[in-house]
MOPAC internal coordinates of N, CA, C and O (Angstrom, degrees):
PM7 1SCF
backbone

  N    0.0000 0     0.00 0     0.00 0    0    0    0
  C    1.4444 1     0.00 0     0.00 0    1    0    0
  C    1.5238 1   109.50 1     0.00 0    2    1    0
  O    1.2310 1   118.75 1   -62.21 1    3    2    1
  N    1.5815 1   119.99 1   117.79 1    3    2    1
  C    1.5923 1   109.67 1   165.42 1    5    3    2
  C    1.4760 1   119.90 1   -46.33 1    6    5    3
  O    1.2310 1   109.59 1   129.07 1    7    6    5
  N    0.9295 1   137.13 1   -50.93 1    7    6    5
  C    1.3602 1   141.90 1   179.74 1    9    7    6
  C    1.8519 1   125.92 1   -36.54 1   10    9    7
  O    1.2310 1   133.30 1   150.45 1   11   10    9
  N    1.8104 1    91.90 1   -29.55 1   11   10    9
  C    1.5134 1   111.47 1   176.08 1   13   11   10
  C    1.5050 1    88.59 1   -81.11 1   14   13   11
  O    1.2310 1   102.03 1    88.80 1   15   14   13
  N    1.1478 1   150.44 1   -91.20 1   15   14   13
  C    1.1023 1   165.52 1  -167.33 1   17   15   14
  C    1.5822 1   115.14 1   -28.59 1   18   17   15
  O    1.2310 1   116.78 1   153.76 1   19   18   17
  N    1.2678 1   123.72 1   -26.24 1   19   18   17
  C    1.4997 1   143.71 1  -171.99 1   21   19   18
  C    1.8084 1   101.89 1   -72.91 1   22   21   19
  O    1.2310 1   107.22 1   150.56 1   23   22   21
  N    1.1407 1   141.43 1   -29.44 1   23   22   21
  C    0.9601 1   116.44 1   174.25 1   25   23   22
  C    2.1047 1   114.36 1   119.41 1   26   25   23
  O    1.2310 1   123.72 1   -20.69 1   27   26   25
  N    0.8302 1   110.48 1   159.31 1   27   26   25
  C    1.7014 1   102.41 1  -172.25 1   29   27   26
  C    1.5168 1   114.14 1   -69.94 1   30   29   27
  O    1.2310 1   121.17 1   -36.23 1   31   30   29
  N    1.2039 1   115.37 1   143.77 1   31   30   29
  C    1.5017 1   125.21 1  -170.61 1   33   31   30
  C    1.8046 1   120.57 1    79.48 1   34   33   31
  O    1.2310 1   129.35 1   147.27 1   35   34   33
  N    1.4543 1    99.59 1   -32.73 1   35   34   33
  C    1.5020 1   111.06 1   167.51 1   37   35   34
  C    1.4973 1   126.71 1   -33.12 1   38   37   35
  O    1.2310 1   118.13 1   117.41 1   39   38   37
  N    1.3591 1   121.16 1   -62.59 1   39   38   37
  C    1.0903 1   134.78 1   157.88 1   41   39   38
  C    1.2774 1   138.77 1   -64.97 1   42   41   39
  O    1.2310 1   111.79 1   162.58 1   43   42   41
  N    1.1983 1   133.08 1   -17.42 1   43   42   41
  C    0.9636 1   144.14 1   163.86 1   45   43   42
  C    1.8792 1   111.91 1   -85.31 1   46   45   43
  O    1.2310 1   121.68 1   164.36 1   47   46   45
  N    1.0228 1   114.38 1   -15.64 1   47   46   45
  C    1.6896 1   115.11 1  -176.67 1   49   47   46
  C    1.4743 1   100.39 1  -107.07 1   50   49   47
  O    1.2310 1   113.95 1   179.45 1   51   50   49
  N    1.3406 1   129.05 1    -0.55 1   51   50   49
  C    1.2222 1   140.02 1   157.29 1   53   51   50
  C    1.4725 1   117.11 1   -91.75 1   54   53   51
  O    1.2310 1   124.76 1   141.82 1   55   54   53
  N    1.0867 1   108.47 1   -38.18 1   55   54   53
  C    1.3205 1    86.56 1   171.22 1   57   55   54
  C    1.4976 1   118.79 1   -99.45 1   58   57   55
  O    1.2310 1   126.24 1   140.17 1   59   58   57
  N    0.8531 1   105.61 1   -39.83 1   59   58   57
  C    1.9659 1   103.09 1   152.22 1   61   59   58
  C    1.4960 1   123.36 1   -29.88 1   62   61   59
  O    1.2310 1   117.25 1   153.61 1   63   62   61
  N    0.9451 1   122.83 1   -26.39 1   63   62   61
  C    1.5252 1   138.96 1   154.51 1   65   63   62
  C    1.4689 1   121.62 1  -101.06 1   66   65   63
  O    1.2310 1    95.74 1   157.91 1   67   66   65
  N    0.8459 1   160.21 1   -22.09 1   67   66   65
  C    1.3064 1   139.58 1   144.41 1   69   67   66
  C    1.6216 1   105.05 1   -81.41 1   70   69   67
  O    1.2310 1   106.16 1  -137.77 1   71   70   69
  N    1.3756 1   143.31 1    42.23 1   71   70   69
  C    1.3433 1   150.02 1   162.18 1   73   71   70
  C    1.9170 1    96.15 1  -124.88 1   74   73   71
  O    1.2310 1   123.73 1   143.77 1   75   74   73
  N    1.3820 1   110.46 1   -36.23 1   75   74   73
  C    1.2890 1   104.43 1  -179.96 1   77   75   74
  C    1.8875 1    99.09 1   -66.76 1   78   77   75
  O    1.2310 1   120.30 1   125.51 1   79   78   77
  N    1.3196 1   117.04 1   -54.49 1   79   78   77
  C    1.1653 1   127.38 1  -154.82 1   81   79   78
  C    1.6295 1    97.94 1   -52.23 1   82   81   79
  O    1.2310 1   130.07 1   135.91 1   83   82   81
  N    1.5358 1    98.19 1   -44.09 1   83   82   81
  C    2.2111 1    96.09 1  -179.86 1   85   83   82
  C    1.1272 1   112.14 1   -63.57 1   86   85   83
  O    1.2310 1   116.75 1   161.53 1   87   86   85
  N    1.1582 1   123.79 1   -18.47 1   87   86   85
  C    1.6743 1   118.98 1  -164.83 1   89   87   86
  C    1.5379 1    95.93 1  -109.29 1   90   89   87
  O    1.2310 1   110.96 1   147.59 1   91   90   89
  N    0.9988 1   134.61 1   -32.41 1   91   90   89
  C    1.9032 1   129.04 1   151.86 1   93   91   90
  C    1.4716 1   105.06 1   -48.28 1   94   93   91
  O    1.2310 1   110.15 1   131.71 1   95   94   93
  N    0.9020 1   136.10 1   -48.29 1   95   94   93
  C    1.5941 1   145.61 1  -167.30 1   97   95   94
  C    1.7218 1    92.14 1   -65.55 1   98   97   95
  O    1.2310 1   130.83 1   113.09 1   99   98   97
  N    1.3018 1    96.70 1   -66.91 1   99   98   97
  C    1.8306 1    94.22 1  -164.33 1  101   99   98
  C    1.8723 1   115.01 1   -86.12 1  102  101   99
  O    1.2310 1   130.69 1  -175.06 1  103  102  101
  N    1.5002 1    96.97 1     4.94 1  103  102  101
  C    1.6196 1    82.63 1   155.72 1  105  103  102
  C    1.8261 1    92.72 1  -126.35 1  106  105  103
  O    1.2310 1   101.82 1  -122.87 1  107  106  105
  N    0.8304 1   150.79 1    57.13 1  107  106  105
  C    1.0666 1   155.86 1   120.90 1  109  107  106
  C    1.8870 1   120.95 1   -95.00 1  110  109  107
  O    1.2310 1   124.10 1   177.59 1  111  110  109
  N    1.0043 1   109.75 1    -2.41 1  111  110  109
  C    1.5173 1   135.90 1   145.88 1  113  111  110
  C    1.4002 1   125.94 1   -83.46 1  114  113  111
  O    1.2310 1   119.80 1   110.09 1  115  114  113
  N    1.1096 1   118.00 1   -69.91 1  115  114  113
  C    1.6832 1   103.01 1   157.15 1  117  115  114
  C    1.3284 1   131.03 1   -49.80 1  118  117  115
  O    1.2310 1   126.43 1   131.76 1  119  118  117
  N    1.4668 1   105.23 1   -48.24 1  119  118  117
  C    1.5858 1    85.39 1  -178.97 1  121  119  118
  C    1.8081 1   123.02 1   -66.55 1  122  121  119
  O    1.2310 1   131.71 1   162.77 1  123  122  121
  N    1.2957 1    94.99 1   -17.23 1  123  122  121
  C    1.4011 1   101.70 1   170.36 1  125  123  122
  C    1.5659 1   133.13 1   -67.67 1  126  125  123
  O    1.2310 1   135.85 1   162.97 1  127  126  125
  N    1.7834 1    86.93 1   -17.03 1  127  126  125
  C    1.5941 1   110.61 1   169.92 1  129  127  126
  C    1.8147 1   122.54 1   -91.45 1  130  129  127
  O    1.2310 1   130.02 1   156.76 1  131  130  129
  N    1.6024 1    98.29 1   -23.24 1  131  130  129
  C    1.1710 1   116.95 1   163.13 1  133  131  130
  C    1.3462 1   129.68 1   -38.28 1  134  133  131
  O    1.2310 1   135.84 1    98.91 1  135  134  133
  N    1.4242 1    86.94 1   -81.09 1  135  134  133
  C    1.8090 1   123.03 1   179.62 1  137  135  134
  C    1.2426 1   131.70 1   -88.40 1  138  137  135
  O    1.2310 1   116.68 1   177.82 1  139  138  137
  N    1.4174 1   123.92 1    -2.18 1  139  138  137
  C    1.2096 1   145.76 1   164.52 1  141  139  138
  C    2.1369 1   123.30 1  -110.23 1  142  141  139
  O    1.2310 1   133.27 1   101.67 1  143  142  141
  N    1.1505 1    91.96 1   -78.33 1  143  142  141
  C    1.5303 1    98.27 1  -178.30 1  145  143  142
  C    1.7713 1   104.57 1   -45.88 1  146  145  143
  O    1.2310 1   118.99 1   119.53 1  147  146  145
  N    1.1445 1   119.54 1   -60.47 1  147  146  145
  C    1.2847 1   141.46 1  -164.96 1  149  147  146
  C    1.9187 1   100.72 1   -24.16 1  150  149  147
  O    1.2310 1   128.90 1   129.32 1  151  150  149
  N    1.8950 1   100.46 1   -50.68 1  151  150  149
  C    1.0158 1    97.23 1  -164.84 1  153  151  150
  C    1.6926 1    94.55 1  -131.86 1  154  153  151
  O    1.2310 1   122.19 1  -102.64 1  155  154  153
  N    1.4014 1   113.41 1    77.36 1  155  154  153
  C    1.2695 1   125.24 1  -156.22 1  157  155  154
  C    1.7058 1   127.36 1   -80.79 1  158  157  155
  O    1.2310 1   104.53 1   -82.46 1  159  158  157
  N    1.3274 1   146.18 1    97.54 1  159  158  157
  C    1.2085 1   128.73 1  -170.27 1  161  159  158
  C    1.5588 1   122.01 1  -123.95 1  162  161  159
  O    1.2310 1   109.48 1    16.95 1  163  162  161
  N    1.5456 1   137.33 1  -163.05 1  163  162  161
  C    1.3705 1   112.59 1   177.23 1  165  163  162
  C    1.5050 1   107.34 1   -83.07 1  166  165  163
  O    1.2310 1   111.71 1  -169.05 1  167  166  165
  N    0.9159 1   133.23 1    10.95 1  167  166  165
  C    1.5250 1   137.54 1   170.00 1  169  167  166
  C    1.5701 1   106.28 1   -82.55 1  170  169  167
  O    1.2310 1   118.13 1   133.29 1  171  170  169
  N    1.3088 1   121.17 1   -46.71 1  171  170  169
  C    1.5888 1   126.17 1   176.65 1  173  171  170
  C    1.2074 1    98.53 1   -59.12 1  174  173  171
  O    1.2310 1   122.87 1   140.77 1  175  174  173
  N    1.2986 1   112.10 1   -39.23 1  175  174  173
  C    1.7761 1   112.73 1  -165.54 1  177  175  174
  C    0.9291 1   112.69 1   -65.83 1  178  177  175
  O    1.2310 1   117.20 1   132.38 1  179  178  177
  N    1.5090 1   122.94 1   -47.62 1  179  178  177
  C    1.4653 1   120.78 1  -172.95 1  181  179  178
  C    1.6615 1   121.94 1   -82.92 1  182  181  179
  O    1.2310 1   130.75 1   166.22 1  183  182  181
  N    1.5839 1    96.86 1   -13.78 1  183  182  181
  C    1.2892 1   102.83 1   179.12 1  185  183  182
  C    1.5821 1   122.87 1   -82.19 1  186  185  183
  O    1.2310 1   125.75 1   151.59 1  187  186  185
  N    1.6754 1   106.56 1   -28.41 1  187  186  185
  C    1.4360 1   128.65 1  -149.43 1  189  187  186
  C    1.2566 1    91.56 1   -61.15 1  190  189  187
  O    1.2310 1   104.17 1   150.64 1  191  190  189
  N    0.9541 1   146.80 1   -29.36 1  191  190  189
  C    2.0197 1   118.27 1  -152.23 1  193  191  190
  C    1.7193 1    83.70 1  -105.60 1  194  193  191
  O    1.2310 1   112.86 1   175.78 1  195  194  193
  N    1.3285 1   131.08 1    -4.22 1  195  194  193
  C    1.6625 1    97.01 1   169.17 1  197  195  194
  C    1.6075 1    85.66 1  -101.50 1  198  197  195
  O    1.2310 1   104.24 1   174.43 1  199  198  197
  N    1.2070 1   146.68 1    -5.57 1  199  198  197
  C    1.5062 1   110.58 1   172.87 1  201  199  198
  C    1.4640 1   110.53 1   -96.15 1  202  201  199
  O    1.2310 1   117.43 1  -166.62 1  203  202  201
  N    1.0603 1   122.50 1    13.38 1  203  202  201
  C    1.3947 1   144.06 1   152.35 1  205  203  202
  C    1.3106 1   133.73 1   -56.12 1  206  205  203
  O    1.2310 1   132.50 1   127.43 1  207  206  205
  N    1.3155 1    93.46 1   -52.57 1  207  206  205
  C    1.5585 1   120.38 1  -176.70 1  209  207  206
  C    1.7710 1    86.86 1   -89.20 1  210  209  207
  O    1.2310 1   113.78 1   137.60 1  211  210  209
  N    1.2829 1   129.38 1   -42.40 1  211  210  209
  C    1.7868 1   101.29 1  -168.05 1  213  211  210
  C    1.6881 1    98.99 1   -83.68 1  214  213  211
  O    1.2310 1   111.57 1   169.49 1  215  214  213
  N    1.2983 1   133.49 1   -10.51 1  215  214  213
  C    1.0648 1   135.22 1   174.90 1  217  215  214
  C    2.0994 1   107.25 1   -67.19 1  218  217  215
  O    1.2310 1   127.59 1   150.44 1  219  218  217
  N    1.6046 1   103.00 1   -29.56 1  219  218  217
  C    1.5321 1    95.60 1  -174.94 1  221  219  218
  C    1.8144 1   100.48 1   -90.86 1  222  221  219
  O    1.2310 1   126.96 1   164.87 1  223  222  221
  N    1.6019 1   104.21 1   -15.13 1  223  222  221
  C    1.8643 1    82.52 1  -174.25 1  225  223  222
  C    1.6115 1   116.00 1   -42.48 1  226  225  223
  O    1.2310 1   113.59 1   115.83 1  227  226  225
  N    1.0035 1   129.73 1   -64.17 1  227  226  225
  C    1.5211 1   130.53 1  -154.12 1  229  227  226
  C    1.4929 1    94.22 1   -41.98 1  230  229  227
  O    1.2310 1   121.72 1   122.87 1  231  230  229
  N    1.3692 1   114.32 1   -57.13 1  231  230  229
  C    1.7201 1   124.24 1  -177.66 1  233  231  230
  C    1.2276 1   120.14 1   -48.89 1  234  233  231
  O    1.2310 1   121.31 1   160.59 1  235  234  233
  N    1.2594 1   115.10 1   -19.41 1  235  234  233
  C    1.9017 1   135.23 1  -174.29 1  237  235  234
  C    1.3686 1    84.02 1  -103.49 1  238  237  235
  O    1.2310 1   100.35 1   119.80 1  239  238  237
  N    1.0089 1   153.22 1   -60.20 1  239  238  237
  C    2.0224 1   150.67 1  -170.48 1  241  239  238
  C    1.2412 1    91.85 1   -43.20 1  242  241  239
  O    1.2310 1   118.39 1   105.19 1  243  242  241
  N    1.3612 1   120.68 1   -74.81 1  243  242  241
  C    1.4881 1   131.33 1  -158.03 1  245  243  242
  C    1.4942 1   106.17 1   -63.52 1  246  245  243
  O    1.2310 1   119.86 1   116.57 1  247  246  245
  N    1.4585 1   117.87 1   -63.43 1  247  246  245
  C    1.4664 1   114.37 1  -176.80 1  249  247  246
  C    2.2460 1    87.13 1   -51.32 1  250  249  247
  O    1.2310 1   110.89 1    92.19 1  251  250  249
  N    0.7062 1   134.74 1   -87.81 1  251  250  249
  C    1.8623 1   134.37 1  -151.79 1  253  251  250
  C    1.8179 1    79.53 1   -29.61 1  254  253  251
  O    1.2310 1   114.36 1   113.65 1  255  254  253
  N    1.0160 1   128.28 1   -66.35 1  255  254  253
  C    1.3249 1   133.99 1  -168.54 1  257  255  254
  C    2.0903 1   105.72 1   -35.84 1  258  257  255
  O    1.2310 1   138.67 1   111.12 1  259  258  257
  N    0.8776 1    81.41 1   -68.88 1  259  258  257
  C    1.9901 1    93.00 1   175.26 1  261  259  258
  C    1.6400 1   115.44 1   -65.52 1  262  261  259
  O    1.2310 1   136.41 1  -176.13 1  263  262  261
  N    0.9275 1    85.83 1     3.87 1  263  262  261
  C    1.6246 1    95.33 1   175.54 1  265  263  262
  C    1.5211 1   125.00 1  -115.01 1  266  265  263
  O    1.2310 1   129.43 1   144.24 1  267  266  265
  N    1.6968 1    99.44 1   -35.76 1  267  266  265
  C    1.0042 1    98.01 1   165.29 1  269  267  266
  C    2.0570 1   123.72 1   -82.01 1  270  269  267
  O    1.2310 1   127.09 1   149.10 1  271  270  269
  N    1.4573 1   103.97 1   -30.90 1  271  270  269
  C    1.6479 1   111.45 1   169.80 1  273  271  270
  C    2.0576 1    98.60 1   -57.56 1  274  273  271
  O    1.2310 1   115.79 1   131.04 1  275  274  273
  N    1.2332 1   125.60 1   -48.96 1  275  274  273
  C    1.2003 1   115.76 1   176.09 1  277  275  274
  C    1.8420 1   116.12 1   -33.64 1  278  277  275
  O    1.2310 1   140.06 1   116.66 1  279  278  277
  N    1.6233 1    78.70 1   -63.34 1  279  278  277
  C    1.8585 1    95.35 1  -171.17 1  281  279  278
  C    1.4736 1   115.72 1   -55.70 1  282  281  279
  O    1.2310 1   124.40 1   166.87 1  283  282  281
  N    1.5907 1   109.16 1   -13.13 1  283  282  281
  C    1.5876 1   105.49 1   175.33 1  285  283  282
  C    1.7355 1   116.36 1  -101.18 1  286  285  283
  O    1.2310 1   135.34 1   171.24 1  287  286  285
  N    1.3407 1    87.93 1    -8.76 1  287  286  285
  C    1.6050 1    91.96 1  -177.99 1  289  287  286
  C    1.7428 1   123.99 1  -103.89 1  290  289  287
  O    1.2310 1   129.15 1  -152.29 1  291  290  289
  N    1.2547 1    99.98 1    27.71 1  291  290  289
  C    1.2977 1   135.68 1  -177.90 1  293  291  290
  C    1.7295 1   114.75 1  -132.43 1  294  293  291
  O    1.2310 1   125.26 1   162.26 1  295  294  293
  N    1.0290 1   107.51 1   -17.74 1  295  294  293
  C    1.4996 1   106.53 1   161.44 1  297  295  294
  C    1.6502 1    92.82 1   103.60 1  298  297  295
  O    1.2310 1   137.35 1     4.56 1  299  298  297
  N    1.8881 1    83.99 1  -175.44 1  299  298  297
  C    1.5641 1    85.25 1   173.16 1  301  299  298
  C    1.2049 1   121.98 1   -83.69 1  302  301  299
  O    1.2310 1   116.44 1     6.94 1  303  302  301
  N    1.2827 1   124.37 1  -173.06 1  303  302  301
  C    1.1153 1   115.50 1  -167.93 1  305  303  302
  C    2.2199 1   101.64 1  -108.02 1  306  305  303
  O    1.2310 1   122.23 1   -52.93 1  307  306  305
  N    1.1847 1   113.33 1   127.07 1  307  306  305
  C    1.6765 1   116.64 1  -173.49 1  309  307  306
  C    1.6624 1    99.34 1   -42.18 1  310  309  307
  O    1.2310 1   123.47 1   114.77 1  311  310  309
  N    1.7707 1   110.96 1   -65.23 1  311  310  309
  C    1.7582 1    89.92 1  -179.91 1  313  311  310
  C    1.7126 1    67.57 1   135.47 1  314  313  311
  O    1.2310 1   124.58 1     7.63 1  315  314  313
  N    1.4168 1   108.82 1  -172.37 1  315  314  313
  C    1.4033 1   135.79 1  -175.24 1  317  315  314
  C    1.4451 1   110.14 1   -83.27 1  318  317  315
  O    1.2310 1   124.98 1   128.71 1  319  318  317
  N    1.2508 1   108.04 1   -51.29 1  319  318  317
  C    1.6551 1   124.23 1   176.22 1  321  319  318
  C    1.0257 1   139.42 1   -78.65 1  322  321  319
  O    1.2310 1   123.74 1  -178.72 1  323  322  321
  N    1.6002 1   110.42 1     1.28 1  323  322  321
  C    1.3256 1   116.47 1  -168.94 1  325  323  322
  C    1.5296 1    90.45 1  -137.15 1  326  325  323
  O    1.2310 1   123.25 1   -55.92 1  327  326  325
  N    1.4777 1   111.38 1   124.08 1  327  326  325
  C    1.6613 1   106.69 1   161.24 1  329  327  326
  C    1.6494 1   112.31 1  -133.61 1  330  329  327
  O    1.2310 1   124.44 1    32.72 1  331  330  329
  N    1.2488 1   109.09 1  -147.28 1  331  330  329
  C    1.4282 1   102.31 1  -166.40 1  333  331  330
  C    1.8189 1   120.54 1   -18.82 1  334  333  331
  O    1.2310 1   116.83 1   -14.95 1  335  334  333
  N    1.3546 1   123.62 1   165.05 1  335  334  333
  C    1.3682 1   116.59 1   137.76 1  337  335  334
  C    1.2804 1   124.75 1   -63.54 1  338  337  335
  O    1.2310 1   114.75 1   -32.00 1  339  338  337
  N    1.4226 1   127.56 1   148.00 1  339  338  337
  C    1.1750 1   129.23 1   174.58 1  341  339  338
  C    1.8350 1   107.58 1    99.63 1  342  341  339
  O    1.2310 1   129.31 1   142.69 1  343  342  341
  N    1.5481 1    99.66 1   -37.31 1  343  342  341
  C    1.5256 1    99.98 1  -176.72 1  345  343  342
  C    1.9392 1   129.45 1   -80.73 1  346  345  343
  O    1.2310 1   116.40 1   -56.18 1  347  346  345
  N    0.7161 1   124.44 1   123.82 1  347  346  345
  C    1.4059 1   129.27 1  -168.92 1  349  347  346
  C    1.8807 1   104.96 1   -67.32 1  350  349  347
  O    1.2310 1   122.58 1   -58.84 1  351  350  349
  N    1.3239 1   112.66 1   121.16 1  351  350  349
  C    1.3257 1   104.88 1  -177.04 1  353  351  350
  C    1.5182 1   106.02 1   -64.88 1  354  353  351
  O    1.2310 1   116.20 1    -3.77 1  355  354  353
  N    1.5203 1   124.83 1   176.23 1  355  354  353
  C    1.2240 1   120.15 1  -163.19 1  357  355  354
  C    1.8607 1   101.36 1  -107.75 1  358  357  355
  O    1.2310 1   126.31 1   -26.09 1  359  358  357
  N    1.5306 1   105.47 1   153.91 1  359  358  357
  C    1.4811 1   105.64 1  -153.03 1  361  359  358
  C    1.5392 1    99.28 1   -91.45 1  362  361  359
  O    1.2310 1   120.57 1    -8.32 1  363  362  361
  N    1.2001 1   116.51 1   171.68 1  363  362  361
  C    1.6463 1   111.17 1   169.80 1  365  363  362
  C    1.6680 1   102.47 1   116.74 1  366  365  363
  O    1.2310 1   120.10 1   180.00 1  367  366  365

């Protein structure tokens, strides 16, 4: 696993953030079930999937957040042209 390999604190601030991001997700679902469905009409209806969607941002912040600490704790990235050591990039 890269994540073992990344170094102290690495792993733990990754997953601390993508654990925040599920639990933003699933109470940003309830409360949406709360305060909406509960008392439901064609106005909720037509409205629901954008207060839906602003109910998941925080959960979308955090997951981009855990994604991006992943992407650094894995190094850079070689590029198109460069792969393994040992391997000769391809000519042309």
């Amino acid at each position: 696993m890269p994540d073992a390999e990344a170094g102290p604190g690495r792993t733990g601030k990754s997953t601390v953030l993508l654990a925040t991001a599920v639990l933003l997700s699933i109470g940003g679902l309830v409360a949406f079930v709360y305060l909406f469905v509960l008392d439901f009409n064609l106005y909720w209806l037509i409205l629901s999937p954008v207060i839906l969607a602003l109910y998941q941002l925080p959960a979308a912040f955090f997951y981009w957040l855990h994604k991006r600490a992943r992407r650094r704790s894995e190094g850079p990235d070689p590029g198109p042209d460069r792969g393994p050591p040992g391997q000769t990039p391809p000519s042309g």
